[in-house]
N, C-alpha and C positions, 0 to 999 in steps of 0.2 A: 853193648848189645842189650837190647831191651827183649822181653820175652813176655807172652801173654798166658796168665795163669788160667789153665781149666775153669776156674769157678768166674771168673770175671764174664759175665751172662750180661747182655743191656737189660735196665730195669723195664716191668712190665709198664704200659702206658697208661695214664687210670684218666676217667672222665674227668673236666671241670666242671665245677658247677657254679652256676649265675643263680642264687637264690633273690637277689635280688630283681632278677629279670621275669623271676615264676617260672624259671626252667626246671626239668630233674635233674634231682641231685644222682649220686653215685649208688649211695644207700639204698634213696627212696625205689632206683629202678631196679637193682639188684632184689630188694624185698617185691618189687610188683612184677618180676621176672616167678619168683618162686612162690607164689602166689596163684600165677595163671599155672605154672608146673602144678602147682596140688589139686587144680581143681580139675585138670585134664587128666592126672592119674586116680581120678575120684571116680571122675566119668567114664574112662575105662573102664573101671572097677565096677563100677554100677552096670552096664552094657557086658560085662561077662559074666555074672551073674543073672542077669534075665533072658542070656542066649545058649547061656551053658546046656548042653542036652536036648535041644530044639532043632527039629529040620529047620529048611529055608523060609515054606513057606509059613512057617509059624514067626521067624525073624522077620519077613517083611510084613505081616499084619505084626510085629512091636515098632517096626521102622514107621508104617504108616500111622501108628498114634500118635507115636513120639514127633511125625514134622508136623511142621508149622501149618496154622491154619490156611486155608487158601480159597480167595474170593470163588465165591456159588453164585450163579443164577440160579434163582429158584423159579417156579411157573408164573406165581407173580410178576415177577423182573422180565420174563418171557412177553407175557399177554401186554407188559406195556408198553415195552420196546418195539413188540408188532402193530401195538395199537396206533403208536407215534408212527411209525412210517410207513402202513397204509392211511394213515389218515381216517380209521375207525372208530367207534367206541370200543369201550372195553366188554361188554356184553358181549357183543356178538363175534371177538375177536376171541371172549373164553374158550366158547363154544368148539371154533374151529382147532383152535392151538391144543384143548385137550386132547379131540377126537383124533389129532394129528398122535398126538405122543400115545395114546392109547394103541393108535393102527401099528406105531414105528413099536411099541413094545410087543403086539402080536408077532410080530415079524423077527423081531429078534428072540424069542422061545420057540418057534417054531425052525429055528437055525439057519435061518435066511440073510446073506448078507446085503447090507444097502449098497447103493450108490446115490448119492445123494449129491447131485455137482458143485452149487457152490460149499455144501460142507466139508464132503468127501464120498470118501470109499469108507463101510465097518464091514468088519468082519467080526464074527467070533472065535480069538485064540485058544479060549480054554473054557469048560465051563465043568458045574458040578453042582449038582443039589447035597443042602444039610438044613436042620432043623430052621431054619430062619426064612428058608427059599430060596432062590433058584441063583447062585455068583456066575456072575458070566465073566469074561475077562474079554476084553474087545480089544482091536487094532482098528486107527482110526490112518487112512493115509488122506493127508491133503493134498490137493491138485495146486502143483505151484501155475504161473504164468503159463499160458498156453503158447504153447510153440508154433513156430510156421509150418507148415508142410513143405514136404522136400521139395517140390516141386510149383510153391506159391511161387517165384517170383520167373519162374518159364512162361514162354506161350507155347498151345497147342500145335501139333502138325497138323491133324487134321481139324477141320469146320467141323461145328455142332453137325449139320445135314450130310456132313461126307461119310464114308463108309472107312473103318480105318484098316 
């Protein structure tokens, strides 16, 4: 009668390594395992310290520093991408493109929202003055593909000229 002792565990399985193939080794990714751990409990560490004792919206202006930068059009990039596809110069395409942003900036201080088709719908979410001027905080909703009406693909009962 044979009997299996408590401690007889199967051994634990460990990586190969093909060093000569330029694979990782066991070591190598164990040590780049705790590695990426210290730098992620670093940045933790750093992230609650500059949130500790802050409302929200003081952690989303550190969130907004803190991301990455993100492609801008600026007026320039604006007047030339207008210019290219009316087929204008740029002079006199300035002209209109500022007067435009100048009018859409009235419009939105005075708390008016747009509709503006093919860009969208704004509105203003939230806004607030502080020493710098005036934060507005906007919702911008886009118009996906326009839909049929319920009733495009019927014909009338009665004629344009009949009475209905």
């Amino acid at each position: 009668m044979v009997t299996k002792s408590a401690s007889a565990e199967p051994a634990p399985k460990t990586l190969k390594s093909k060093t000569a193939a330029g694979s990782v080794t066991a070591k190598s990714a164990a040590a780049k395992t705790a590695r990426v751990a210290k730098k992620s409990e670093a940045a933790a560490v750093a992230v609650k310290s500059q949130v500790a004792g802050k409302n929200m919206n003081e952690i989303a202006e550190i969130a907004d520093t803190d991301a990455k930068a993100v492609a801008q059009m600026k007026v320039k990039d604006l007047i030339e991408r207008v210019a290219g596809s009316v087929e204008h110069n740029k002079k006199d395409v300035r002209t209109i493109v500022e007067a435009t942003l100048v009018e859409l900036g009235k419009a939105m201080e005075a708390g008016e929202s747009l509709n503006l088709p093919p860009f969208g719908r704004v509105r203003i979410a939230n806004q607030k003055a502080d020493a710098t001027g005036q934060l507005l905080t906007l919702k911008l909703r886009r118009g996906g593909e326009k839909k049929p009406a319920k009733n495009a693909g019927k014909e009338a009962l009665a004629g344009a000229g009949e009475a209905s």
